[in-house]
C-alpha positions, 0 to 999 in steps of 0.5 A: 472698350467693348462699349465704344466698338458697340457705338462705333460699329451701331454708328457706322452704319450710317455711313454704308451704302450697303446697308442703306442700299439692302434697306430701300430694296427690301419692301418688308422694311418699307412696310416698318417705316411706313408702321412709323411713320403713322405712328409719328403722325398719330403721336405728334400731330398736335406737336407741330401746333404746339411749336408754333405757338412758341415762335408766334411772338417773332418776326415772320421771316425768324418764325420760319428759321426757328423752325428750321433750326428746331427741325434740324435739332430733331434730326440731330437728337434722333441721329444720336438717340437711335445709334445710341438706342439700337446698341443698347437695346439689344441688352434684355434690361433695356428692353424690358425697360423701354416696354415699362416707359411705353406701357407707363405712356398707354397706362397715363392715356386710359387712366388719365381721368384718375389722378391717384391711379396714374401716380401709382401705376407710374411709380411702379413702372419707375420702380420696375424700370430701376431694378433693370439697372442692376442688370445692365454692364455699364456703370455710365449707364446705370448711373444716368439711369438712375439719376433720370429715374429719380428725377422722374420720381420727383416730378410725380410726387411733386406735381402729380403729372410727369409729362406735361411740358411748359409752351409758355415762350413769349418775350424770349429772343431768337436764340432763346426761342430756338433753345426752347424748340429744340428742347421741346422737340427733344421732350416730343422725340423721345416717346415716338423714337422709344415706341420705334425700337419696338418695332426695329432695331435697324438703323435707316429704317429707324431713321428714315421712319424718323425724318419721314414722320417728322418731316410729315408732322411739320408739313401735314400736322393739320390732316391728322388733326383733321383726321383725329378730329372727325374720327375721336377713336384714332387717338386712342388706337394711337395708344393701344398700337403704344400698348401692342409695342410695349407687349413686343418688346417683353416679348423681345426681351422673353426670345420671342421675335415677332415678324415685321409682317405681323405687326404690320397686319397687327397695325392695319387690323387695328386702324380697321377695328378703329373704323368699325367702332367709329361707324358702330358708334355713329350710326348708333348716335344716329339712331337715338337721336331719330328715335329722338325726333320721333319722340318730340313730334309726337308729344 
């Protein structure tokens, strides 16, 4: 009983002006959903191209309403997941385990040259990740839990790499392809939306950081591409802010709460260390190939 009042209370605040209304006042929160919208934008941009080579085999005008529909599922799934998630995650097993899943994600990125590393450092965090069950009060979720632990289990045993989800759509009907959407979608939500209760737990901020950064992805994924690919470093600061997050949410779970302004300056401190390295780099690559050039018209 205690559990359903915690959604219904979680879920209501949807639903209040007044909340809505303290959130788009107070510029603190404005600086967090900017925080996620950047995140979004860093962890999802090659997503939207993913999307649309889903839908590329139907007729234009369908293209366009898959899309449309797969959007709306993603407002949907994260409607539910963050009213679900801001209840839960106030328990300190969730969020020890939730900063487990976003360390797990960073481990995955620097070390995925090395295939044995990465299976046993998912293990573990699996592992870990299990043992927060026992601490938490409700059946329903345990079980669940448990039963997603398993399942992410066997897919590394099986395959060596647990989140690399199938593109391959062609041949499939409209509503066949709009299904397969939504659930990539859902498979592309789930990282951005955990890293987001890292860095809030109120409702609207969470969502509107949420339908501003997916809005974003659809509508600009080409910028961040763009973005990433002439300066390579911000996919790694992507990883390293998922890195930061994780090490929040311990410290959340140890009592120890960190200002929103902090990590905000923890965020832009790292996007300027990200410029630095890029340009100590490019004019480093500069410099050997003069020295280069130099060396071949003397010989």
């Amino acid at each position: 009983m205690e559990f359903l009042n915690g959604l219904i209370e979680t879920y209501s605040s949807f639903f209040s002006w007044e909340v809505l209304q303290g959130v788009l006042t107070n510029p603190a929160n404005w600086t967090i959903i900017l925080s996620l919208v950047i995140l979004e934008g860093l962890l999802s941009a090659d997503n939207a191209l993913v999307l649309a080579v889903m839908v590329n085999h139907l007729p234009e005008k369908q293209k366009k309403r898959a899309l449309f529909y797969g959007l709306l599922g993603a407002y949907l799934f994260r409607f539910l997941a963050i009213g679900l998630g801001v209840f839960l995650v106030k328990m300190t097993a969730i969020k020890v385990m939730g900063a487990l899943y976003l360390l797990k994600i960073a481990a995955d990125y620097f070390v995925g040259e090395n295939e044995k590393a990465q299976k046993a450092i998912n293990v573990l965090l699996y592992l870990g990740m299990a043992a927060c069950l026992y601490f938490i009060p409700i059946l329903a979720v345990q079980i669940l839990g448990g039963l997603l632990i398993v399942w992410l289990l066997y897919r590394v045993f099986k395959s060596g790499n647990d989140d690399e989800p199938e593109i391959e759509n062609k041949g499939k009907g409209f509503w066949k392809t709009v299904l397969a959407v939504e659930m990539m979608d859902i498979a592309f939500s789930i990282d951005s939306v955990l890293a987001a209760f890292g860095v809030s737990n109120q409702v609207w901020v969470l969502f509107l950081g949420g339908i501003l950064g997916v809005l974003m992805m659809r509508g600009v994924a080409q910028i961040f591409l763009k973005l990433i690919a002439r300066i390579p470093e911000f996919e790694t600061t992507a990883f390293v802010l998922i890195a930061l997050i994780s090490v929040k949410m311990f410290l959340g779970a140890a009592g120890f709460h960190i200002e929103s302004y902090i990590f905000f300056g923890v965020l832009v401190l790292t996007f300027l260390a990200t410029f630095i390295v890029h340009r100590v780099k490019k004019r480093k690559h500069g410099d050997q190939d003069a020295s280069k050039d130099k060396v071949a018209e003397t010989a």
